[in-house]
Biopython code that builds the backbone (N, CA, C, O; Angstrom):
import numpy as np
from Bio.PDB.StructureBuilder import StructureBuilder

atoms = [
    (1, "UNK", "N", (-30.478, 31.416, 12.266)),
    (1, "UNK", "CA", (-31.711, 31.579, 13.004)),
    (1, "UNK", "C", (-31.354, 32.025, 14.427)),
    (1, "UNK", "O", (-30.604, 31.249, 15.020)),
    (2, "UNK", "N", (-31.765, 33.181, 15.129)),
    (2, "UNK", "CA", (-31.688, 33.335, 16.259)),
    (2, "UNK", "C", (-32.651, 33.177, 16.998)),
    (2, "UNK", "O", (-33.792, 33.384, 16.584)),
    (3, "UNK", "N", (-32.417, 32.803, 18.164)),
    (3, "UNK", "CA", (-33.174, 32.234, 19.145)),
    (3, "UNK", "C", (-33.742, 33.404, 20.115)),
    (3, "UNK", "O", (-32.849, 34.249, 20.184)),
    (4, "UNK", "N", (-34.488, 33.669, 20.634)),
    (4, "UNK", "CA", (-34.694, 35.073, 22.098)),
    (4, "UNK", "C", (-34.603, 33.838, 23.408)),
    (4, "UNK", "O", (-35.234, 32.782, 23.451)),
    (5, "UNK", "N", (-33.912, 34.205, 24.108)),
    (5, "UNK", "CA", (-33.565, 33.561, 25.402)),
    (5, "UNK", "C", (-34.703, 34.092, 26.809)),
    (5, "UNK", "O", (-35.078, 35.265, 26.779)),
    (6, "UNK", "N", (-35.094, 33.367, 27.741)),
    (6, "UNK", "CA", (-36.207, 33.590, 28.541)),
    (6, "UNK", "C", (-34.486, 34.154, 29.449)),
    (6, "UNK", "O", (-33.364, 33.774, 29.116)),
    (7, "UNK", "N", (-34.844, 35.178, 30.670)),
    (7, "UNK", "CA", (-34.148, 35.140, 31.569)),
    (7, "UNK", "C", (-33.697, 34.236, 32.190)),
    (7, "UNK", "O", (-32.493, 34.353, 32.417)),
    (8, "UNK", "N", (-34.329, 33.062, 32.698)),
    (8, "UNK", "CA", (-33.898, 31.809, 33.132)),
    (8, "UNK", "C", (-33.174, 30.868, 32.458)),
    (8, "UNK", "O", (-32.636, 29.889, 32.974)),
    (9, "UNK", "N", (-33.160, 31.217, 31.117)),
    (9, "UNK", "CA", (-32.665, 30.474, 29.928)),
    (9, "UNK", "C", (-31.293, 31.186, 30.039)),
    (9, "UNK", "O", (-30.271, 30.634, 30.447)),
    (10, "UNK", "N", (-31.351, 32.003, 29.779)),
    (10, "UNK", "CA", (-30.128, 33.069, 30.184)),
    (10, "UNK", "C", (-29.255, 32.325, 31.274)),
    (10, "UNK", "O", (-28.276, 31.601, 31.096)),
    (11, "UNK", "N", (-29.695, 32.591, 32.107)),
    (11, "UNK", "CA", (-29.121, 32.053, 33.423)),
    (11, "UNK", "C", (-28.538, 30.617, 33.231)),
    (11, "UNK", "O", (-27.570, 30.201, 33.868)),
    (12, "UNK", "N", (-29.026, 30.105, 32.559)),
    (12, "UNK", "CA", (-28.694, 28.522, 32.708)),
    (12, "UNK", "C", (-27.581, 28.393, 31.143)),
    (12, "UNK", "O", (-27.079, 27.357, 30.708)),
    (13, "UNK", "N", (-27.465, 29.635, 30.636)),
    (13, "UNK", "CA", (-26.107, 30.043, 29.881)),
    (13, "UNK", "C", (-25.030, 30.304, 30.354)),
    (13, "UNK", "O", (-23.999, 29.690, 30.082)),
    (14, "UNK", "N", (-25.146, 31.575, 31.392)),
    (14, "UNK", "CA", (-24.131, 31.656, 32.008)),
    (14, "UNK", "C", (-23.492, 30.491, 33.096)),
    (14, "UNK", "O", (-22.321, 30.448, 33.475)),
    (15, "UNK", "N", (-24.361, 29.761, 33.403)),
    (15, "UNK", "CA", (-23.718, 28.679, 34.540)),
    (15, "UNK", "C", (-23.358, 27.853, 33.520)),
    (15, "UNK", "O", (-22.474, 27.140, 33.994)),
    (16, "UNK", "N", (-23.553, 27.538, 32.350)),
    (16, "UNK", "CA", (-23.135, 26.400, 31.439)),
    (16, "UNK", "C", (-21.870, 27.270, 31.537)),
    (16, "UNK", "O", (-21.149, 26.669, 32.333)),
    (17, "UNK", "N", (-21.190, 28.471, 31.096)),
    (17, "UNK", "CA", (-20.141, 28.949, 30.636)),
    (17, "UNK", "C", (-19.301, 28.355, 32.018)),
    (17, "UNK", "O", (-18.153, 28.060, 31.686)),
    (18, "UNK", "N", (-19.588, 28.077, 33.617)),
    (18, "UNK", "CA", (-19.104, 28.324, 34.248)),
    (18, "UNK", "C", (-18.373, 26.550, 34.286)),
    (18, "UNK", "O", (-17.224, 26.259, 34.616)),
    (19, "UNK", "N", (-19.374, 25.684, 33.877)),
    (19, "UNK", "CA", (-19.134, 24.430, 33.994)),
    (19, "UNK", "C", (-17.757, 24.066, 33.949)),
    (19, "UNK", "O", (-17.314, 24.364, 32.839)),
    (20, "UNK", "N", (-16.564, 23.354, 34.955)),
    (20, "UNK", "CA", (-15.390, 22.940, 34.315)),
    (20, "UNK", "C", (-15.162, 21.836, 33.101)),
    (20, "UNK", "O", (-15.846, 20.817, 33.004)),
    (21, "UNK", "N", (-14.299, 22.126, 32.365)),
    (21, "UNK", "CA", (-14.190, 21.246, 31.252)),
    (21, "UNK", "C", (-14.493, 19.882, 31.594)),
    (21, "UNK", "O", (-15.291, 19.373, 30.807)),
    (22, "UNK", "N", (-14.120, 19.166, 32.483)),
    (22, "UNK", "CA", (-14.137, 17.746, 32.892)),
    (22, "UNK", "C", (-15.442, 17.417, 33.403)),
    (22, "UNK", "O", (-15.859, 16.293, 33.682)),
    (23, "UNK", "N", (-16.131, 18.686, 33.510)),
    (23, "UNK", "CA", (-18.103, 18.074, 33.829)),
    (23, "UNK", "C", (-19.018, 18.689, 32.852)),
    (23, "UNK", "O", (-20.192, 19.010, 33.035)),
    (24, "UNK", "N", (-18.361, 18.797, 31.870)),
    (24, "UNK", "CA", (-19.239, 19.190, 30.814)),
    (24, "UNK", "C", (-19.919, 18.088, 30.588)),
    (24, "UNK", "O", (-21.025, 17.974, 31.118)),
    (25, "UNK", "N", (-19.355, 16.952, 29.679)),
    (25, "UNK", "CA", (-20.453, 15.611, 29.926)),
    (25, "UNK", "C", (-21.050, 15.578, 30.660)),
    (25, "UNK", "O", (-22.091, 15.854, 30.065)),
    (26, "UNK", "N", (-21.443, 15.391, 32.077)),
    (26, "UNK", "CA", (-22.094, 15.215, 33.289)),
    (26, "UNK", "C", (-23.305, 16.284, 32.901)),
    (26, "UNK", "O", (-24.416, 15.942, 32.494)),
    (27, "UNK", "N", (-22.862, 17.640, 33.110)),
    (27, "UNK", "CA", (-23.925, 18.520, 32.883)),
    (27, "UNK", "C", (-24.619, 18.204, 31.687)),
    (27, "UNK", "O", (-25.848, 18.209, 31.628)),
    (28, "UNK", "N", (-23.828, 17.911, 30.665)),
    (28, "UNK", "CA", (-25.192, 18.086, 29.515)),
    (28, "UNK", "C", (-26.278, 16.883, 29.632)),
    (28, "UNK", "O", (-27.486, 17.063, 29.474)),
    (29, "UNK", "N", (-25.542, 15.348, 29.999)),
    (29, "UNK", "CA", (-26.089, 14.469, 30.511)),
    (29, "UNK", "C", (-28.004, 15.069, 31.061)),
    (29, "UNK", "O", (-29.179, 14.972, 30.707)),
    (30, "UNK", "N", (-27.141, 15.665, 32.102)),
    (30, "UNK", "CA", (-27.988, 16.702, 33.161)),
    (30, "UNK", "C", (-29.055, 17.099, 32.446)),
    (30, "UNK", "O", (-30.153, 16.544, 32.398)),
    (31, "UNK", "N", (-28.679, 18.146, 31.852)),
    (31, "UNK", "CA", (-29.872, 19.073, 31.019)),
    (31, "UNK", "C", (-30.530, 17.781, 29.616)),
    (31, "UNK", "O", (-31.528, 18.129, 28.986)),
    (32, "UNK", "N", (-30.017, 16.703, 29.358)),
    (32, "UNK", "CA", (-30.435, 15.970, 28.244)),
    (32, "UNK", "C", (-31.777, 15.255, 29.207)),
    (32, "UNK", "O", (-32.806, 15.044, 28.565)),
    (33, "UNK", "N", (-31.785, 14.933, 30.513)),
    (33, "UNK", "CA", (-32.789, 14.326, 31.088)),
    (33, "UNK", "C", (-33.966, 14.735, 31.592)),
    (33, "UNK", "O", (-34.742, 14.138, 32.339)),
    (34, "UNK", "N", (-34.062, 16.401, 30.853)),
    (34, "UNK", "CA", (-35.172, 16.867, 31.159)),
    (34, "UNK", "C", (-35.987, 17.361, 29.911)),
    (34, "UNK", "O", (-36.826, 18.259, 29.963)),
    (35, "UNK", "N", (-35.641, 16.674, 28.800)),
    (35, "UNK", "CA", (-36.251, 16.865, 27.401)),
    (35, "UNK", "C", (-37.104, 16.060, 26.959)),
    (35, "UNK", "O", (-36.808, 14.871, 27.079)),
    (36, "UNK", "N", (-37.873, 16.256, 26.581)),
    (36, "UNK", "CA", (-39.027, 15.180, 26.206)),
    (36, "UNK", "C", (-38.606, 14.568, 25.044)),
    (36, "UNK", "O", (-37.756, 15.249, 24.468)),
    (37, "UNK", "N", (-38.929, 13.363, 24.390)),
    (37, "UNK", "CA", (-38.425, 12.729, 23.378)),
    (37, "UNK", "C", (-38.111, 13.315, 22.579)),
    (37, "UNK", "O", (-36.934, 13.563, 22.317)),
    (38, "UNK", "N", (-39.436, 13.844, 21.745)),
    (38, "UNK", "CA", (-39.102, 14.744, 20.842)),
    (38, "UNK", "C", (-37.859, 15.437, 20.375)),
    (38, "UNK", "O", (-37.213, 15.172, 19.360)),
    (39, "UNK", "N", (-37.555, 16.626, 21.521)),
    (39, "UNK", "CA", (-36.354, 17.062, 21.902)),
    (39, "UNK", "C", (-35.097, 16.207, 21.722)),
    (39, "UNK", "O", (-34.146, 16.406, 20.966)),
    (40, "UNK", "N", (-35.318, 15.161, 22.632)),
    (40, "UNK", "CA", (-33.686, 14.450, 22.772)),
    (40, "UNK", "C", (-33.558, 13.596, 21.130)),
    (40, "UNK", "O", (-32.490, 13.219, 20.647)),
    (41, "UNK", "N", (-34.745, 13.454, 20.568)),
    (41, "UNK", "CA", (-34.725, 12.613, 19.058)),
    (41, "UNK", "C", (-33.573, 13.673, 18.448)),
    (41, "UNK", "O", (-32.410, 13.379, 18.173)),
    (42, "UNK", "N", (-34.170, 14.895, 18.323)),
    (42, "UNK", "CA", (-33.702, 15.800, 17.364)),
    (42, "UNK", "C", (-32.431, 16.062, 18.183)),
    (42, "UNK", "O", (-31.518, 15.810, 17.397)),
    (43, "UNK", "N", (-31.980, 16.379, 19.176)),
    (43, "UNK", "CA", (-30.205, 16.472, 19.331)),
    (43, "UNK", "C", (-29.583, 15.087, 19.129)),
    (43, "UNK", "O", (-28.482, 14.928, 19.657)),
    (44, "UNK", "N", (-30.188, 13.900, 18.345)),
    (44, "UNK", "CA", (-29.364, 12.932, 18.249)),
    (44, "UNK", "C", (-29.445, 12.735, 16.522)),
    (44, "UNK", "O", (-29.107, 11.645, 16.062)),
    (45, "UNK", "N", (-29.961, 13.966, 15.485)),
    (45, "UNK", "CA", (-29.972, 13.616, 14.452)),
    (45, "UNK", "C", (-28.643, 14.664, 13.593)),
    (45, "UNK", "O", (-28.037, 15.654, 14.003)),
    (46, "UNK", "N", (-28.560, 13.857, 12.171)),
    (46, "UNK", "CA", (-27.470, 15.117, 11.499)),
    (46, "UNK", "C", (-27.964, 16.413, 11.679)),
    (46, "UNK", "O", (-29.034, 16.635, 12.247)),
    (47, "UNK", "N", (-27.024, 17.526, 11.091)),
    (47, "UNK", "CA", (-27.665, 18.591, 10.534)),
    (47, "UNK", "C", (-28.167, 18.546, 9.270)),
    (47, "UNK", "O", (-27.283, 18.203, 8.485)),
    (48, "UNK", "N", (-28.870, 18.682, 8.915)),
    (48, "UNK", "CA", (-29.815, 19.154, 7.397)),
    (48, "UNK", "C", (-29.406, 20.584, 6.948)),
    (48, "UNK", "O", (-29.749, 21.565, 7.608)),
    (49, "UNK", "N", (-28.843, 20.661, 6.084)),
    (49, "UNK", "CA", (-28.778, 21.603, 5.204)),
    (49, "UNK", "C", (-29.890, 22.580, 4.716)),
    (49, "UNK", "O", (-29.974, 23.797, 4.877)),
    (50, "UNK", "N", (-30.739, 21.691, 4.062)),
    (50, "UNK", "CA", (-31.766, 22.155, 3.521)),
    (50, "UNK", "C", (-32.638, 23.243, 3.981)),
    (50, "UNK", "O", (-33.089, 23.238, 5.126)),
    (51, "UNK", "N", (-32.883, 24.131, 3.176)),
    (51, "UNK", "CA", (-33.758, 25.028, 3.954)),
    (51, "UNK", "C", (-35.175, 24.829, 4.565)),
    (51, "UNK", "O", (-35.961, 23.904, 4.361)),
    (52, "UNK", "N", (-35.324, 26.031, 5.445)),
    (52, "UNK", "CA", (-36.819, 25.238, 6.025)),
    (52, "UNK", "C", (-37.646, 26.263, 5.617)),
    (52, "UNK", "O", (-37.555, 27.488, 5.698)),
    (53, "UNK", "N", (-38.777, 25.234, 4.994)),
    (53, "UNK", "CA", (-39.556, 26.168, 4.330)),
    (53, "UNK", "C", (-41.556, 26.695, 5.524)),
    (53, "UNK", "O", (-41.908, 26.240, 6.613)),
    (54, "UNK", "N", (-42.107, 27.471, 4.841)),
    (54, "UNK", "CA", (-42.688, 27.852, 5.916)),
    (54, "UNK", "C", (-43.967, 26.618, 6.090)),
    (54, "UNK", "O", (-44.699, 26.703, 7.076)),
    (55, "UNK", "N", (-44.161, 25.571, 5.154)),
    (55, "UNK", "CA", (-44.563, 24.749, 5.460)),
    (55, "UNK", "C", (-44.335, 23.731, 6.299)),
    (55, "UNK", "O", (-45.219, 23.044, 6.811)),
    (56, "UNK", "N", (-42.942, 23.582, 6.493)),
    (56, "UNK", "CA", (-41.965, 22.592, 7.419)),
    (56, "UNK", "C", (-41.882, 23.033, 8.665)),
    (56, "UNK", "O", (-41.491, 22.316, 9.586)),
    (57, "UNK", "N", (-42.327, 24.540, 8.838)),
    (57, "UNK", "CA", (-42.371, 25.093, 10.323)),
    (57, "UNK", "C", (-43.949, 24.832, 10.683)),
    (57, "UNK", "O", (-44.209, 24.338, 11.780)),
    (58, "UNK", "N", (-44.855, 25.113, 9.901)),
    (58, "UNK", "CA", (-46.000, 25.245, 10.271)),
    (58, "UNK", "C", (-46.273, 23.507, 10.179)),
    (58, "UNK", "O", (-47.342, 23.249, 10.732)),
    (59, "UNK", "N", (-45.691, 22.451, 9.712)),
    (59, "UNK", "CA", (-45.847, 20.987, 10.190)),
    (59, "UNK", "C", (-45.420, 20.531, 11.383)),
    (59, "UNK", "O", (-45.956, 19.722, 12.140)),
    (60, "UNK", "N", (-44.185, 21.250, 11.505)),
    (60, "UNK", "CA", (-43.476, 20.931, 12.844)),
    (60, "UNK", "C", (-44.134, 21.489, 13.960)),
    (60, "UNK", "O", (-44.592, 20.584, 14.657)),
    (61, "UNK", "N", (-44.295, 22.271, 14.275)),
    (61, "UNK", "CA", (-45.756, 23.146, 15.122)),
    (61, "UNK", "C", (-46.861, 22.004, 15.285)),
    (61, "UNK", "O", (-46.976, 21.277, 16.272)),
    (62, "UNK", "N", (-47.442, 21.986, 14.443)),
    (62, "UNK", "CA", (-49.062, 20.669, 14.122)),
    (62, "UNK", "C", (-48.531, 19.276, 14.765)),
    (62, "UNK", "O", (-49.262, 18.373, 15.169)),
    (63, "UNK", "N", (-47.152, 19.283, 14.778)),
    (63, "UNK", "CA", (-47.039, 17.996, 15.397)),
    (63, "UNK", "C", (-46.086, 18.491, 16.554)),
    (63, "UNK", "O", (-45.216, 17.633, 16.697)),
    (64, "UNK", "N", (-45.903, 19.551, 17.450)),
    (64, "UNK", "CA", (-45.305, 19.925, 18.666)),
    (64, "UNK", "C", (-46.793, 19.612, 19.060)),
    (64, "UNK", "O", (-47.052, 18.723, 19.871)),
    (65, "UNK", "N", (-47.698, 20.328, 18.494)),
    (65, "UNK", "CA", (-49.333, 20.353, 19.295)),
    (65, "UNK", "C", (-50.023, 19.350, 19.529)),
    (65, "UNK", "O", (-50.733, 19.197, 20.523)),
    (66, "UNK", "N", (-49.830, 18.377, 18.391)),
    (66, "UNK", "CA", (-50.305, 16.975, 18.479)),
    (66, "UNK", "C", (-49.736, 16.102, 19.788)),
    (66, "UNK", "O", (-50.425, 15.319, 20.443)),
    (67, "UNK", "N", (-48.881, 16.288, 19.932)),
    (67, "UNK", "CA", (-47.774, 15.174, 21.130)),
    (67, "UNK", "C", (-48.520, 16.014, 22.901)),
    (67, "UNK", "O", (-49.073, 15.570, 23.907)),
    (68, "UNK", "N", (-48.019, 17.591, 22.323)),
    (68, "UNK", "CA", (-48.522, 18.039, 23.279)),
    (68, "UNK", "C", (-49.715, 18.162, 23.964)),
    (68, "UNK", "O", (-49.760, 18.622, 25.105)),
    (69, "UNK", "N", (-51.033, 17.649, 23.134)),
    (69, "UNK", "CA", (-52.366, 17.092, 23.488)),
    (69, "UNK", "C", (-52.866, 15.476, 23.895)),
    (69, "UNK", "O", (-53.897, 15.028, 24.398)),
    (70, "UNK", "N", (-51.142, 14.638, 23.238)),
    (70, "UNK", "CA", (-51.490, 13.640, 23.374)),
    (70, "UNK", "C", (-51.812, 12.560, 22.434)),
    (70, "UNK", "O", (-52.167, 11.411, 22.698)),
    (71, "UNK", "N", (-51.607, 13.184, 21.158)),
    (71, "UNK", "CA", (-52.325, 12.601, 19.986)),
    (71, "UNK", "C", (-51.601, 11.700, 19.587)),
    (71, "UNK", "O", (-52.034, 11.240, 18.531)),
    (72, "UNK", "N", (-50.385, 11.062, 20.052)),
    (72, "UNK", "CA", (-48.994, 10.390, 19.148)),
    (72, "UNK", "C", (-49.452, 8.817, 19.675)),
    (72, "UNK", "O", (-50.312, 8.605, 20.530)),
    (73, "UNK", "N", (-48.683, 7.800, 18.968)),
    (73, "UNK", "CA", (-48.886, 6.636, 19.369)),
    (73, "UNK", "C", (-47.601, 6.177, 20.275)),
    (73, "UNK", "O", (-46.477, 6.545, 19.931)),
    (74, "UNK", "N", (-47.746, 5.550, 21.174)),
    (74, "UNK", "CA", (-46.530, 5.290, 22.006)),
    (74, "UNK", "C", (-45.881, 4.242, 21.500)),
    (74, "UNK", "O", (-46.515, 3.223, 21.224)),
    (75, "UNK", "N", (-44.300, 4.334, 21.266)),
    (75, "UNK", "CA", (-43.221, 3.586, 20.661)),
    (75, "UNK", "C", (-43.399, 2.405, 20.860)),
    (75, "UNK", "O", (-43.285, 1.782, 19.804)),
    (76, "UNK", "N", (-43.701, 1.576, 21.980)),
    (76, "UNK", "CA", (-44.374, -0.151, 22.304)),
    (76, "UNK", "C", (-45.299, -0.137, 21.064)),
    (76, "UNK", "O", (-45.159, -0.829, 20.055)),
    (77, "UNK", "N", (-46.443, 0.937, 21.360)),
    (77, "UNK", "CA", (-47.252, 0.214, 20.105)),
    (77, "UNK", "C", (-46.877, -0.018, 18.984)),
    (77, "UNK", "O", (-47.514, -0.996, 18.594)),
    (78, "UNK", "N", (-46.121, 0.361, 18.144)),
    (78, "UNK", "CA", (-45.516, 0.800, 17.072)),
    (78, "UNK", "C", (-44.843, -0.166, 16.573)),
    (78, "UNK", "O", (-44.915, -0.731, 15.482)),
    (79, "UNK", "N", (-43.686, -0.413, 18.128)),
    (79, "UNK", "CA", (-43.256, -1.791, 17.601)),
    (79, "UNK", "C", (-44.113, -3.410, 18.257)),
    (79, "UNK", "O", (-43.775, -4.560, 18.537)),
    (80, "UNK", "N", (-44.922, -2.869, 18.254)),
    (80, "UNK", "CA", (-45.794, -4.508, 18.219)),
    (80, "UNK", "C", (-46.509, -4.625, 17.268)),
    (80, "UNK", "O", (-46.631, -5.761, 16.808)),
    (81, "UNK", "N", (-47.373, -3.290, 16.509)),
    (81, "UNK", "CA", (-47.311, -3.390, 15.198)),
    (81, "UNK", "C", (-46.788, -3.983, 14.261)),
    (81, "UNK", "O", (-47.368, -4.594, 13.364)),
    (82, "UNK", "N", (-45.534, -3.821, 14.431)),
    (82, "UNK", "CA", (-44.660, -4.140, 13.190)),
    (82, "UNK", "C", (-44.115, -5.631, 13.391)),
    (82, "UNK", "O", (-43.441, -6.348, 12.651)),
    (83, "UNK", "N", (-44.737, -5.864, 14.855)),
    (83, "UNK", "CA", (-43.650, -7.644, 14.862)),
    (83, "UNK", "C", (-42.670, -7.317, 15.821)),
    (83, "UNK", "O", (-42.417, -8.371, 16.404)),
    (84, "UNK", "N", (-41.850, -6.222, 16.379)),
    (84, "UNK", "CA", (-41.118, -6.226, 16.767)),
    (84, "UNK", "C", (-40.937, -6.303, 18.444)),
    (84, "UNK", "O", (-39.913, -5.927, 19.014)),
    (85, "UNK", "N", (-41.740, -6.680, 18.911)),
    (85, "UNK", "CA", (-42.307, -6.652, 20.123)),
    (85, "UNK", "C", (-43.119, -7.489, 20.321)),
    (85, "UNK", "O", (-43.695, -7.544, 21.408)),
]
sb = StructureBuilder()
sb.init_structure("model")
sb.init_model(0)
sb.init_chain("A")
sb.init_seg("    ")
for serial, (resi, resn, name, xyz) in enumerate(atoms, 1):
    if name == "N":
        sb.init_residue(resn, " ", resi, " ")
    sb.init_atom(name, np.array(xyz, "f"), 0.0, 1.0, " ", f" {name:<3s}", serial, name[0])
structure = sb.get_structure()
């Protein structure tokens, strides 16, 4: 799957290339604290193999839009629901 890069996105490629080896942690740290959950959920899961089908894109979308309007339940609630809280 290829991605199209914004110019600024770009930019923040080439300064990653520039990063020294010994602040690579630090930086990604960096860029990990400006992702919304969502985001940081999914760079902390396996890779999946499986293919993605055009239903799995068009779900994933319905629920980028959902969060992004607001529609999600917040993780406290969830776990007080369940007892766990």
């Amino acid at each position: 799957m290829s991605v199209e890069l914004s110019a600024q996105q770009q930019e923040l490629v080439e300064l990653a290339k520039l990063v020294p080896a010994e602040e690579i942690p630090a930086a990604k740290r960096a860029l990990e604290s400006f992702l919304d959950p969502f985001s940081r959920a999914m760079l902390s899961t396996d890779y999946d193999d499986e293919p993605v089908t055009p239903d799995d894109i068009a779900a994933l979308e319905q629920a980028r839009l959902e969060y992004a309007r607001g529609e999600t339940i917040p993780h406290e609630e969830i776990l007080r629901e369940f007892g766990l809280k």
